[in-house]
N, C-alpha and C positions, 0 to 999 in steps of 0.2 A: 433626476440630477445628472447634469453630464460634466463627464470628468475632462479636458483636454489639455491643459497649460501644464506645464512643469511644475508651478506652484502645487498646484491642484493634486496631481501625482506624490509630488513627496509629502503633501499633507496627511493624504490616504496611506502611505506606504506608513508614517510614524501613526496614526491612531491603528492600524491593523499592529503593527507592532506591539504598542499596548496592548491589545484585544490580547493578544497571547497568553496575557497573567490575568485575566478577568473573565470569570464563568458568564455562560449564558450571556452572551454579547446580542445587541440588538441594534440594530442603525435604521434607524428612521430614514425614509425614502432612500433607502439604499439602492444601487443601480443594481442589477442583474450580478454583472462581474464582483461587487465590493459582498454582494449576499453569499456567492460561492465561496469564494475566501473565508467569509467569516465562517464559513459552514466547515468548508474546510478543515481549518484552525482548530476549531470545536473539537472536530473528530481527533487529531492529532494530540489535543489534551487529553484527552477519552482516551483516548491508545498508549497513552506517552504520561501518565497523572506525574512520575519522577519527576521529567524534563520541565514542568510546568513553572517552576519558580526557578532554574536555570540552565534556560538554553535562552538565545534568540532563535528568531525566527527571521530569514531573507526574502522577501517578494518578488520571483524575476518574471522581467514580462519583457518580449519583443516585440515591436511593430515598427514599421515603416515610418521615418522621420516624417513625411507628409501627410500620413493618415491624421485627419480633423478631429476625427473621434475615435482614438484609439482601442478604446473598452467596449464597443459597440459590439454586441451579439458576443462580445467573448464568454466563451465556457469552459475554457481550460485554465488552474490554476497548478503554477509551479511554486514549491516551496522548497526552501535547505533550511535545515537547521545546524547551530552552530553553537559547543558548550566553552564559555571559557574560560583559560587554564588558568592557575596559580598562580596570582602576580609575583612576580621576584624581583628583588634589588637587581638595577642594573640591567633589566632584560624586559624589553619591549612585549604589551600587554599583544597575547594572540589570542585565540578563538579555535579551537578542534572541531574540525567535521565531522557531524554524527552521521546526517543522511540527508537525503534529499525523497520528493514524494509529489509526484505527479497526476495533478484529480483530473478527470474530462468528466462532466455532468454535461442532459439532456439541455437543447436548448429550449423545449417545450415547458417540461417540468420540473425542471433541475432536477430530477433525479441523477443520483452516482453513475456512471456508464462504467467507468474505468478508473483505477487507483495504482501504482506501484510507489513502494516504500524500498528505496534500495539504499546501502552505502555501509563504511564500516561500523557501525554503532547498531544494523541489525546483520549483516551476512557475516563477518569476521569468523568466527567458529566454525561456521558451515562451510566455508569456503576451505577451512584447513583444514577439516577433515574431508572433505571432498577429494582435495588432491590427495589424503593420503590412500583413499576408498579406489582412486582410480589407479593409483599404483599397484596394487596389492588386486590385479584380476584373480587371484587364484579364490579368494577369500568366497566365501558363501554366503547368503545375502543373515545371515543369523550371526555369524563372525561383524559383519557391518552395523549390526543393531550390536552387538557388544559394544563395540569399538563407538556406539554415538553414544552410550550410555555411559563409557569409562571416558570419555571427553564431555560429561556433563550435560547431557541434555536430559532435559527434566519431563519432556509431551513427546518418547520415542512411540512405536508402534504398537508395543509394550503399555502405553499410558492412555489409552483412547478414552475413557472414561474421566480420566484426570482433564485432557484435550479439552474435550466434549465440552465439559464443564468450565472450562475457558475462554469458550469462543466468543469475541464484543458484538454481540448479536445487537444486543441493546444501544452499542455505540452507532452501530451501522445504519441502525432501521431507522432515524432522522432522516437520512439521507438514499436510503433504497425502496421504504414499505417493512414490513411486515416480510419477514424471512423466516420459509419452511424448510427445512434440511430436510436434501432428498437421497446423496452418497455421500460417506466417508472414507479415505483411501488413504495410506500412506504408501510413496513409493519408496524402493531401498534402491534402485536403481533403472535410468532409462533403457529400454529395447534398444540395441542398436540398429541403426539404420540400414545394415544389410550383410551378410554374413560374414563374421571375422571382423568386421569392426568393433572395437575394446565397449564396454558400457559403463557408461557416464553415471555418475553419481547423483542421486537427485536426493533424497534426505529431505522431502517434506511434506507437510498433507495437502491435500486434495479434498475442500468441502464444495458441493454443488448446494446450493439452495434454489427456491423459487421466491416470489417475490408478486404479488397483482397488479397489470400496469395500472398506469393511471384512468385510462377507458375502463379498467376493469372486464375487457374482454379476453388479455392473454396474461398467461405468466411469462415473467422474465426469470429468466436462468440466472443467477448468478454464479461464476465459477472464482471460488477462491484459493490463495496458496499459504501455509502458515511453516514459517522454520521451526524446528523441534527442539530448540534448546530453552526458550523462553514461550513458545506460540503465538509470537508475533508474524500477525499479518504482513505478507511484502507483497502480493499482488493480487487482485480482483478483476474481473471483465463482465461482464457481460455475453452472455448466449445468444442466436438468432433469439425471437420471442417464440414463445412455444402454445398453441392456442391449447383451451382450457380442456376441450374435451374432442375425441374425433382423429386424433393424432393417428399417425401411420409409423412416426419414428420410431426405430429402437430405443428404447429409455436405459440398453443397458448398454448404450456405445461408448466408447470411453474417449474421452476429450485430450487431445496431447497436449503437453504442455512444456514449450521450452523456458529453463527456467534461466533468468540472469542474475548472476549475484552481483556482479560489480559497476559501479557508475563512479565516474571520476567527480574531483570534487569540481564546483562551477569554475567554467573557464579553461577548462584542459581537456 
């Protein structure tokens, strides 16, 4: 099915909307692009059960006015969500930004490549206590883990078994394979990058998994990041592929990772 007219677009863009309140979505002769989305969405219910019955969901896509076929080989979907607020006398209906969440999948096998879930609705807390973690250089990295615990974090370094036991393994592996957890790590703070520079606040965990590609000749790494106040996932990648046996690498190198909390809402 090829999607290209404007009709056609916002046709797709309001039955994807629906999809949002209706489990296990299925679209017949779906194109490549509309099976990502939905897959997407899927996961987002999985991650998000609360948000399910209200939030909307916004579909943005770019492309060049002249492009014929705009969705052609697309594999990235971008999505925001949006809850909204209390109607009141006299005061024009608005919409609160929760977050926004950016999928890239294979174009071979639609597997997940890359996920980020940012925006205030998961960083807000992390974020405050961040700057206060970065003010406060003297503090010791066990004063930090108090200080995330007495602001309510409920999966701190302290709860790895609690974590562990959280992780949407189940939500994920639609969309990745079958995930083997290979490290667990939580940082309380980044290395800084060269002597006398202050160190950054990082306050979150660190799971690697593997994954069998679709040859089934190598594993895929997957690296994930979870914030400790809820253990919601806000970013995923992907590792070079890592062949299954014969390897030369170190298995105990450790993977950096800058982290972002903040994304402005669409438009800004």
């Amino acid at each position: 099915m090829s999607i290209s007219s404007p009709r056609q677009l916002t046709k797709l863009a309001l039955v994807l909307v629906a999809l949002w309140l209706v489990p296990n979505p299925a679209l017949a002769g779906a194109t490549a692009y509309e099976d990502c989305v939905v897959r997407a969405m899927q996961l987002l219910r999985d991650l998000f059960p609360n948000l399910s019955n209200n939030a909307n969901v916004v579909i943005s896509y770019g492309a060049p006015l002249g492009m014929r076929d705009p969705l052609y080989q697309r594999n990235s979907v971008d999505l925001s969500l949006y809850r909204p607020r209390e109607h009141r006398a006299h005061v024009a209906p608005s919409s609160e930004y929760l977050f926004g969440a950016g999928f890239q999948f294979d174009r071979k096998d639609r597997r997940l490549k890359s996920l980020v879930i940012v925006g205030p609705y998961i960083s807000d807390r992390v974020d405050r206590l961040a700057k206060e973690v970065d003010a406060h250089q003297e503090w010791s990295d066990a004063q930090v883990i108090a200080a995330l615990k007495a602001a309510g974090a409920k999966l701190g370094p302290d709860d790895r078994a609690a974590f562990l036991n959280a992780l949407p393994l189940k939500a994920l592996e639609p969309l990745t394979g079958r995930l083997e957890i290979t490290s667990v790590d939580f940082g309380v703070r980044f290395d800084p990058g060269s002597e006398g520079e202050p160190r950054e606040a990082d306050l979150s965990w660190m799971v690697k998994a593997k994954s069998r590609s679709g040859g089934g000749r190598h594993d895929v790494e997957y690296v994930m990041i979870f914030e400790p106040f809820e253990g919601v996932l806000e970013h995923l990648y992907t590792s070079p592929s890592l062949p299954r046996s014969g390897s030369s690498d170190n298995p105990n190198a450790k993977t950096s990772v800058i982290r972002v909390h903040t994304w402005g809402k669409p438009g800004q």
